[in-house]
TIMISE-655555 format. One record per residue (C-alpha): x, y, z; residue number from 1. Coordinates in steps of 0.05 Angstrom, whole numbers, plus 5000, padded with zeros to 4 digits. Each point is the difference from the previous one (the first is absolute). Layout:
<node><x>X</x><y>Y</y><z>Z</z><nr>NUM</nr></node>
...
***
This chain:
<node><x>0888</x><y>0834</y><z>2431</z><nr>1</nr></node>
<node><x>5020</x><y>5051</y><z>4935</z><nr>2</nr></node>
<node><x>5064</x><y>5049</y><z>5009</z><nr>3</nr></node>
<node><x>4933</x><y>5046</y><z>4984</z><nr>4</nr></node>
<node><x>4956</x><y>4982</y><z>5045</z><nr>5</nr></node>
<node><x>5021</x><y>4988</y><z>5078</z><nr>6</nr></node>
<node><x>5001</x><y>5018</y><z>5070</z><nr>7</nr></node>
<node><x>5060</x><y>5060</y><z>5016</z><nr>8</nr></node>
<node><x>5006</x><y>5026</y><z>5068</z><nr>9</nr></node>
<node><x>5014</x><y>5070</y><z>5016</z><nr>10</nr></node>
<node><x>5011</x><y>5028</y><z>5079</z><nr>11</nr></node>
<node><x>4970</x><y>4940</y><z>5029</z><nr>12</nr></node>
<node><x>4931</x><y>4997</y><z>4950</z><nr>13</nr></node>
<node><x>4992</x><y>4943</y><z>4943</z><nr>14</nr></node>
<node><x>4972</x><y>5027</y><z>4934</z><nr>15</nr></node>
<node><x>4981</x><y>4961</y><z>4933</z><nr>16</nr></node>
<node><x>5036</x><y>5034</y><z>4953</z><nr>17</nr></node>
<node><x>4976</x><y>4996</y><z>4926</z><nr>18</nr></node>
<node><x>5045</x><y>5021</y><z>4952</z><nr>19</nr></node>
<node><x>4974</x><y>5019</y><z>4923</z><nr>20</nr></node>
<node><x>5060</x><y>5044</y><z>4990</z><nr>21</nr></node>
<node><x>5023</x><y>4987</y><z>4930</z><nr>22</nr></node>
<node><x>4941</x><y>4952</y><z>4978</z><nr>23</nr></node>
<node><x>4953</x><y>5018</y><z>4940</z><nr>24</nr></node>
<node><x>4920</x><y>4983</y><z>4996</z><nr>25</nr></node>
<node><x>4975</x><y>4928</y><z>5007</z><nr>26</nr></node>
<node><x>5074</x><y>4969</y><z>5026</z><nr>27</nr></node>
<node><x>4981</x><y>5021</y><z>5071</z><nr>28</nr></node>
<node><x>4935</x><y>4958</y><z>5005</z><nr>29</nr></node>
<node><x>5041</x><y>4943</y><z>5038</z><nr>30</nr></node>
<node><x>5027</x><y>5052</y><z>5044</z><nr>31</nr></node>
<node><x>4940</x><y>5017</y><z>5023</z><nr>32</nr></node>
<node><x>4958</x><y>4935</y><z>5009</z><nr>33</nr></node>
<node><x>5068</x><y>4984</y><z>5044</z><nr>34</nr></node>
<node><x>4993</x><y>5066</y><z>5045</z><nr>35</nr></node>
<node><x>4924</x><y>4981</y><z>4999</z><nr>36</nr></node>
<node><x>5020</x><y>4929</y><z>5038</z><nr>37</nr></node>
<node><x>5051</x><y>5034</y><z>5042</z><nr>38</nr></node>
<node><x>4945</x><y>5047</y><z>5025</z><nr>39</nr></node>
<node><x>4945</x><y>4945</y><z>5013</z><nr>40</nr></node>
<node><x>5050</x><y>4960</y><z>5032</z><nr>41</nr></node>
<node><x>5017</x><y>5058</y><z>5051</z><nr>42</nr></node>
<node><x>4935</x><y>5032</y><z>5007</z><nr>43</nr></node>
<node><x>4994</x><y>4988</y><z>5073</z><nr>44</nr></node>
<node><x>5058</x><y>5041</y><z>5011</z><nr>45</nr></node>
<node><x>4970</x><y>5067</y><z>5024</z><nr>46</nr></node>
<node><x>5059</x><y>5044</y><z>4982</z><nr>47</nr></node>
<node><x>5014</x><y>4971</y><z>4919</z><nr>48</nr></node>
<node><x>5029</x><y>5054</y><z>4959</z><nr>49</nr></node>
<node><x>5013</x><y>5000</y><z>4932</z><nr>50</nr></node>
<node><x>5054</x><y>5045</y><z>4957</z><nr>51</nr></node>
<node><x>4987</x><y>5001</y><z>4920</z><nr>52</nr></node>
<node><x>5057</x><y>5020</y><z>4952</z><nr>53</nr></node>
<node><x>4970</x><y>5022</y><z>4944</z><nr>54</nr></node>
<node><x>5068</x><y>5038</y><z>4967</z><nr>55</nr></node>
<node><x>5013</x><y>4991</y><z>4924</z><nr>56</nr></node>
<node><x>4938</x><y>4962</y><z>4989</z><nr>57</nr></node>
<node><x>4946</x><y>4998</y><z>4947</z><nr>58</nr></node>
<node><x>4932</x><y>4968</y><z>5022</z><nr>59</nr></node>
<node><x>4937</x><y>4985</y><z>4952</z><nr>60</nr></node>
<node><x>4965</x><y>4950</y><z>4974</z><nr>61</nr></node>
<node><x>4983</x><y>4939</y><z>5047</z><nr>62</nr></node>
<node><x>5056</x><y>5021</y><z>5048</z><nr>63</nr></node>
<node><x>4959</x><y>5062</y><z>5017</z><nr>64</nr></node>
<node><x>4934</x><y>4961</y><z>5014</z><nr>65</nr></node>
<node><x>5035</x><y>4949</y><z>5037</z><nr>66</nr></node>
<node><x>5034</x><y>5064</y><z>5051</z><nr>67</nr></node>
<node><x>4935</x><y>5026</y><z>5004</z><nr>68</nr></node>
<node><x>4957</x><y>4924</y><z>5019</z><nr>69</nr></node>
<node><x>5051</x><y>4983</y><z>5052</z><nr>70</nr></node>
<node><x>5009</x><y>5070</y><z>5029</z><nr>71</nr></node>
<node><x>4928</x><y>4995</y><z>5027</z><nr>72</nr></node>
<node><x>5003</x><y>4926</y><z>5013</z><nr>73</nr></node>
<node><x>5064</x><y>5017</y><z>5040</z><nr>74</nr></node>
<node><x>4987</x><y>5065</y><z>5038</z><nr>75</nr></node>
<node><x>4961</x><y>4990</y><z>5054</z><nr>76</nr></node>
<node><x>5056</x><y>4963</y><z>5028</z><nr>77</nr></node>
<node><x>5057</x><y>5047</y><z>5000</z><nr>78</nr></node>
<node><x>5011</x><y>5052</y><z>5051</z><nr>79</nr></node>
<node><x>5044</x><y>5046</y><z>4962</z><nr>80</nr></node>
<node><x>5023</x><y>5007</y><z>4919</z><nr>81</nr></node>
<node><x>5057</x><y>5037</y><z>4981</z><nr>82</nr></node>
<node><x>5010</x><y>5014</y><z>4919</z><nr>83</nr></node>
<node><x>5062</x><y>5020</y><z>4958</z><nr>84</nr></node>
<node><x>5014</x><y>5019</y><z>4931</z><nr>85</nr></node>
<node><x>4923</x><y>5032</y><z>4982</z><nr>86</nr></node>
<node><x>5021</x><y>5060</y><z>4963</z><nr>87</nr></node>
<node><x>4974</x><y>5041</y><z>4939</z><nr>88</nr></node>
<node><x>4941</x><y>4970</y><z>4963</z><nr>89</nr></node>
<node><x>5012</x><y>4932</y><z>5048</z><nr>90</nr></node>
<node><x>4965</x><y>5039</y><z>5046</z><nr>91</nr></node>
<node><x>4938</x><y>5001</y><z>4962</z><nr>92</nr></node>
<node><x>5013</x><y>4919</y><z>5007</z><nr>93</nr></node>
<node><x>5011</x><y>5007</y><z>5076</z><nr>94</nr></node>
<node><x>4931</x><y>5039</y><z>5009</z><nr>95</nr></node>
<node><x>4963</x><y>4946</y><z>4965</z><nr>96</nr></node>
<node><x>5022</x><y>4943</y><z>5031</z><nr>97</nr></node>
<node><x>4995</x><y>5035</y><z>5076</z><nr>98</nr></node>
<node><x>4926</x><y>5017</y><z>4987</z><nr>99</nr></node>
<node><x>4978</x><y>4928</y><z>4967</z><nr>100</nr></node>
<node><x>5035</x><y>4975</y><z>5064</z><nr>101</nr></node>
<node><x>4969</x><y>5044</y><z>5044</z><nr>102</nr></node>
<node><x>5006</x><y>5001</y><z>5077</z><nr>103</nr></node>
<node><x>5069</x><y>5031</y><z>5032</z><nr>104</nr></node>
<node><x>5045</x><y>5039</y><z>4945</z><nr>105</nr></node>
<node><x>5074</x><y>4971</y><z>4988</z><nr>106</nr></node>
<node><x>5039</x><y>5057</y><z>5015</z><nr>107</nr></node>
<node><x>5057</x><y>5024</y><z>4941</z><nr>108</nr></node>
<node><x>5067</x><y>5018</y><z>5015</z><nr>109</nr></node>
<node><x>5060</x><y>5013</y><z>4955</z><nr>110</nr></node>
<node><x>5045</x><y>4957</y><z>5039</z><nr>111</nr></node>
<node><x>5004</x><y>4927</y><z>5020</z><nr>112</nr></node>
<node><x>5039</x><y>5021</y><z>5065</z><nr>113</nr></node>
<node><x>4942</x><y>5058</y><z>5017</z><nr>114</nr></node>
<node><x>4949</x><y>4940</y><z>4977</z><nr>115</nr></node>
<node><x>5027</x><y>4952</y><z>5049</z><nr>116</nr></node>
<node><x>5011</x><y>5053</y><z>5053</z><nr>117</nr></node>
<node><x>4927</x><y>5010</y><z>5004</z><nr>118</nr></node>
<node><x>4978</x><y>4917</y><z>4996</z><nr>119</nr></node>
<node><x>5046</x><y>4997</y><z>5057</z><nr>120</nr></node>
<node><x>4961</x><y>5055</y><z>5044</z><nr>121</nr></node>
<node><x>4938</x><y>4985</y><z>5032</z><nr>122</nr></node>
***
């Protein structure tokens, strides 16, 4: 598994944590065929949560489409999303990829400690 993409654990609850911080358009394609697996291979798991870092990044081009394919191929199996980093005109970025994925939002939060905080609650 990628120092990007694994399982953390916060008050007693295991999240996939998927982290784009830092990362500019098509580099985080591998990234997220790898959270894609991790996902399939947990699906069964009632209660899988998932917590994006999305700070300093740039995402277009075939990095985009690929967020947006596996968002909906993905979604159905995870009980709660958490975001961070979607500010500004990323938000315009966040908006589109929620509605092409469509079912449950992913909720945004300007912390990874308030993120996790509400993964962790049921």
């Amino acid at each position: 598994m990628n120092d990007r993409v694994k399982f953390i654990e916060h008050k007693g609850r295991e999240i996939i944590y998927l982290d784009f911080s830092n990362m500019y358009g098509d580099d985080l394609v591998k990234l997220v065929h790898e959270f894609e697996q991790i996902v399939m291979k947990n699906k069964n798991n009632k209660h899988l949560c998932s917590l994006t870092n999305f700070s300093n990044s740039h995402i277009y081009g075939e990095g985009l489409n690929e967020i947006k394919q596996v968002a909906k191929r993905v979604r159905p199996y995870l009980y709660k999303r958490a975001v961070i980093g979607i500010t500004g005109a990323k938000m315009v970025l966040y908006k589109m990829v929620n509605f092409f994925a469509g079912g449950t939002p992913t909720k945004l939060f300007k912390t990874l400690e308030e993120a996790k905080d509400y993964l962790a609650k049921d």
